[in-house]
N, C-alpha and C positions, 0 to 999 in steps of 0.2 A: 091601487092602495085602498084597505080597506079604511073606511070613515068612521071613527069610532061613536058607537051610538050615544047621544049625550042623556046627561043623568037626567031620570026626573027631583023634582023639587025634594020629594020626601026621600029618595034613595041620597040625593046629594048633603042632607042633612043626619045624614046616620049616626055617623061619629059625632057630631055634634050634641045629638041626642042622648049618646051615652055617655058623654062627657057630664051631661047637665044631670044624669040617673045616679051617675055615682058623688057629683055634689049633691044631693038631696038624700041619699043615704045614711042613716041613724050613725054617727061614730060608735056608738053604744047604743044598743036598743034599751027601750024603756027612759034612755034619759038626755037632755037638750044637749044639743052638740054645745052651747059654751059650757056645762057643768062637764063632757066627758073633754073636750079639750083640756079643761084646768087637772082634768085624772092622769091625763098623757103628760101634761107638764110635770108633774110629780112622777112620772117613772124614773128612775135610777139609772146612772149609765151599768153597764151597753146595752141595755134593754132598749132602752130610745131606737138605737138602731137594729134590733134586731128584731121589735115588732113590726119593722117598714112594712113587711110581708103580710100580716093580720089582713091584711084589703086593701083595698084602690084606696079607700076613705081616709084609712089612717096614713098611709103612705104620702097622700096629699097634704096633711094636715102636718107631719112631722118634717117635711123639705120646705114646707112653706119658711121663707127667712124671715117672715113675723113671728113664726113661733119661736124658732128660736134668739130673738131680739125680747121676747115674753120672757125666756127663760131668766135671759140675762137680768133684764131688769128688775124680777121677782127673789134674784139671790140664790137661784136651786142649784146652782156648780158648785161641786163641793168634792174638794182635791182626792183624789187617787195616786198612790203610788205605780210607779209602771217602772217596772224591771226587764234590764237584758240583761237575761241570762245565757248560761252556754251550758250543756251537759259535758262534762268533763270525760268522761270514758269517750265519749265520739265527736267532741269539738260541735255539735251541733247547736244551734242558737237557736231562744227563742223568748216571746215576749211576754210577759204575765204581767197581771194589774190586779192589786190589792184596794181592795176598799178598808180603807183603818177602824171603819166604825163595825164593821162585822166578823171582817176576818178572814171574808170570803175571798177568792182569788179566780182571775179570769185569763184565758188564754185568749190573746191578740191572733188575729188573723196574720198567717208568716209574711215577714219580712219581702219586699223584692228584691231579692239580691245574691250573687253566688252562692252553692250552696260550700264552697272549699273556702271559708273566711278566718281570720283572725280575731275573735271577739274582742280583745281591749284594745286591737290599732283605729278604730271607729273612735267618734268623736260626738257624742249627744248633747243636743239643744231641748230649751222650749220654752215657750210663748205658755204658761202657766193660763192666764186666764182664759185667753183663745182656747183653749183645748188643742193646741200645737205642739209636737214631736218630729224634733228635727234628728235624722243620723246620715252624718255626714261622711265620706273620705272611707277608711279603711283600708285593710287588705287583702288581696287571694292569697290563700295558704298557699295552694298546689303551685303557684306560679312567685309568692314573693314581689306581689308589686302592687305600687300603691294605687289605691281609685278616687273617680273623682263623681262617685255620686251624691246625690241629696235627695233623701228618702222620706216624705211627710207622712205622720199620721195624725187624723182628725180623729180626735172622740167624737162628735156630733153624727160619724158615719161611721166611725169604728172601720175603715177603710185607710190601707196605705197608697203613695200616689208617687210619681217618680217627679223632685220640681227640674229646675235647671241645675245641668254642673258645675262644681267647683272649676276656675280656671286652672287651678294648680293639682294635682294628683298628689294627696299627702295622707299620711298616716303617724300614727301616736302623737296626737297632736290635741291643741286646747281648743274650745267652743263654747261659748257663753251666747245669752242673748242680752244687749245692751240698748238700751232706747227701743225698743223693740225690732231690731235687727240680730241677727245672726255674727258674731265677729268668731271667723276661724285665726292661729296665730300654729305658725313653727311646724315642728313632726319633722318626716322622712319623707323624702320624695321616691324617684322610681328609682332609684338607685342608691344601694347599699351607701350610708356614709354620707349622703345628702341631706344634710339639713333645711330647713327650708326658712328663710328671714321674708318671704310674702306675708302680708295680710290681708285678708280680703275677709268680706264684709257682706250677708245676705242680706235682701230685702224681701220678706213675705209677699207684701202689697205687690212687690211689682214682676216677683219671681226671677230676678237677675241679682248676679254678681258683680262686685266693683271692688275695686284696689285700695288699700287705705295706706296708710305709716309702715312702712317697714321697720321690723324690730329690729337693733342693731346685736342681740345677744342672741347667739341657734343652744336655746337650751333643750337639755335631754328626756327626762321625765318632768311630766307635766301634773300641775295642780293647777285651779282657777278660782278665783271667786270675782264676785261684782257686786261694789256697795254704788249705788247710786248711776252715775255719769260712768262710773272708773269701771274698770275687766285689769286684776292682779294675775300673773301669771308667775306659777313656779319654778324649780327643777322641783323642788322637794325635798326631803332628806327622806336619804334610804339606808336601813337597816345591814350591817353597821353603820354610823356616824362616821364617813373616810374624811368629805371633804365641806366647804360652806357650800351651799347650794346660790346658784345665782335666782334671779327674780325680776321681773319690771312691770312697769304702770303703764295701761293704753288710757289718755282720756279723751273719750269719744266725741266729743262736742269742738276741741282740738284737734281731732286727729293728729294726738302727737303721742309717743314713747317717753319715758323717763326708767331711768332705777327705780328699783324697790327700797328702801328703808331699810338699813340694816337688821334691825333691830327685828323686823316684821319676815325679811326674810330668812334669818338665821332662826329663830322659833317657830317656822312654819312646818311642821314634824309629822306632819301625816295630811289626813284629806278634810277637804274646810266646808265649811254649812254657813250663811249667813242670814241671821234672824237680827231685825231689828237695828238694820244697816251694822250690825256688829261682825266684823269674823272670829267662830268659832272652830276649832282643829280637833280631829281626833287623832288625837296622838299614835302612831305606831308602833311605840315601844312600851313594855312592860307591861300593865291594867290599862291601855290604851285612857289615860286621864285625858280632857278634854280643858282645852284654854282658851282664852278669850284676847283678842289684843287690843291695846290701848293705841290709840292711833294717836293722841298729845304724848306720851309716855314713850310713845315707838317701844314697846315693849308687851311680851305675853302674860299674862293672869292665868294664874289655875279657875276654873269654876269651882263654886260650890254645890250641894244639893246629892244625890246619889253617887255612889261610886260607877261607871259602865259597868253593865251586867256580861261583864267577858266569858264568865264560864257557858252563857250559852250562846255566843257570838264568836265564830271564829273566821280569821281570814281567808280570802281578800274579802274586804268590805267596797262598800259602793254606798254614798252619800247626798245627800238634798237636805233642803227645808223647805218649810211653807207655814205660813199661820202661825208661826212662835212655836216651831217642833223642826226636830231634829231627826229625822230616817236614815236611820242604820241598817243593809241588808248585809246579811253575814252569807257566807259557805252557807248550802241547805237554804237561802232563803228566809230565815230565819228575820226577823225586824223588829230591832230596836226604836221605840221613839221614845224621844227624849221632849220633854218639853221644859222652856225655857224663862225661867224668871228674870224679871229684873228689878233690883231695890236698891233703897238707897241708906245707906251706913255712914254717916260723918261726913254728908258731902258727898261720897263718892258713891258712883253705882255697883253695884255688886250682882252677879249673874248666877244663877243654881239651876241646875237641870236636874228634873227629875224622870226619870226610867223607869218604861213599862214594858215587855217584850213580847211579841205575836209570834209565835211557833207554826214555823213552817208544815204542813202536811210532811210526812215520812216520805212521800211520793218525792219528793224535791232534794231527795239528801245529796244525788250526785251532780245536783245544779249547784252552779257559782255566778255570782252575781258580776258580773264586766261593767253596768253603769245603772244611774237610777233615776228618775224624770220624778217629779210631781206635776198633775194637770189636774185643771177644772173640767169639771163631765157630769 
């Protein structure tokens, strides 16, 4: 057997060497690497990630998890809309990110996941200030059965990542994030007519799944919202008004079930946005008016302030908030934001939204919007 020659001192240090060549490389020439780090901390997503490639230097400088602990604590995250869409002529999905303050829109690196899917049987999360996008469950068209993926995407790397499975295989079903977990509720399982009364519960931190409260009601279509502690779960009302739609309360700290409030479930008439621990509804019928509910009152309020700009918003819609604003994505992509007042008249608060609309490029007329995330990036 041949004896492999051993290194000398200066060959055994080589990489070593250029390890230390490209720490000592200018981030910027002409200027101290703390003034061109504070420049990198000011890029804009997905720029962040998609300079990684510029050089060894920045690429070092932008993984490093101080910088980004810098960014966070300097305030530079600042919300983006992120839309799944589907092309409707070919069922094909895909993901786009709107920046509100320019208008600009960016196309997400594709999804992992069949390319034969049902875009509304998915089920989207997200951790808003992490810069976390959860899409969960769904379906295969070509085959009709449900999945049990959990699909991440980071804005900090502009990269999607496959985490752990759902233990249950479900589809058209609800997903909120609560205390900063993932709570999935209800949908379809792998067979037609199966409803599904699991709940089960992600944890980011630890990348597993766990069992919670079984809902005692298998409702059909789904709405969500989450004030605080609580995840409100729908049917809905759908167009016609045939019947009352059922509703229940998860609260997460119990892990317990309850009804919904009459009152809260019979006016919940379209898809909800909550600013300001308030739920707000865009209604589905008529000039799609937007309410507010009283949760002492058990009862819905009209808002005040603009009328929805419907004529140039048309269905299906897909819904979020963030910041005291309302995102409305219409057919085309089109986005509504509404931003959200609150005052007070004789005691009582009173809430006006007022509407401004971002028009989608023409390029987008035969996208339809299936769901809509807001994140920090």
């Amino acid at each position: 057997m041949a004896i492999p020659k051993p290194l000398l001192p200066e060959e055994h240090s080589e990489s070593e060497k250029e390890r230390n060549k490209i720490s000592c490389e200018p981030l910027i020439p002409g200027l101290p690497n703390e003034i061109a780090e504070l420049c990198l901390l000011h890029l804009p997503y997905p720029y962040q990630a998609l300079v990684r490639s510029v050089s060894s230097s920045w690429n070092r400088v932008i993984t490093d998890p101080t910088f980004l602990l810098s960014r966070k604590s300097l305030s530079l995250s600042l919300p983006y809309l992120f839309v799944f869409a589907f092309h409707k002529p070919t069922a094909r999905i895909q993901w786009q990110s709107l920046d509100p303050r320019s208008g600009r829109w960016f196309v997400l690196p594709d999804m992992p996941s069949p390319k034969e899917v049902c875009p509304p049987a998915f089920a989207c999360a997200s951790l808003q200030r992490q810069g976390k996008l959860f899409v969960i469950g769904g379906m295969r068209s070509d085959t009709e059965t449900s999945m049990q993926t959990t699909i991440m995407y980071r804005t900090s790397t502009n990269k999607w990542s496959i985490a752990s499975s759902m233990p249950t295989a479900r589809s058209f079903f609800a997903a909120k994030s609560v205390n900063g977990k993932i709570v999935a509720v209800g949908g379809s399982g792998t067979s037609a007519g199966d409803s599904i009364r699991a709940v089960e519960v992600y944890d980011p931190e630890k990348d597993t799944w766990t069992s919670a409260a079984r809902i005692d009601t298998c409702l059909a279509l789904y709405d969500s919202a989450v004030v605080g502690n609580k995840m409100y779960v729908t049917e809905g009302w759908t167009w016609p008004f045939i019947f009352s739609p059922r509703g229940a309360a998860y609260d997460a700290d119990r892990d317990s079930w309850q009804e919904m409030k009459q009152g809260m479930r019979e006016g919940w008439t379209g898809l909800s946005a909550v600013v300001g621990n308030r739920v707000l509804v865009l209604s589905e019928y008529g000039d799609c008016p937007v309410k507010v509910y009283d949760e002492e009152e058990d009862t819905w309020h009209y808002v005040g302030g603009d009328r929805f700009p419907r004529e140039k918003m048309q269905r299906p819609f897909a819904v979020n908030a963030a910041e005291g604003r309302i995102y409305v994505v219409s057919c085309g992509l089109n986005v509504a934001i509404g931003s959200v007042v609150f005052e007070e008249d004789k005691g009582k608060q009173v809430v006006k939204v007022m509407w401004e609309v971002m028009e989608a490029p023409k390029a987008f007329g035969d996208l339809s919007p299936s769901n809509c995330q807001v994140l920090y990036a």
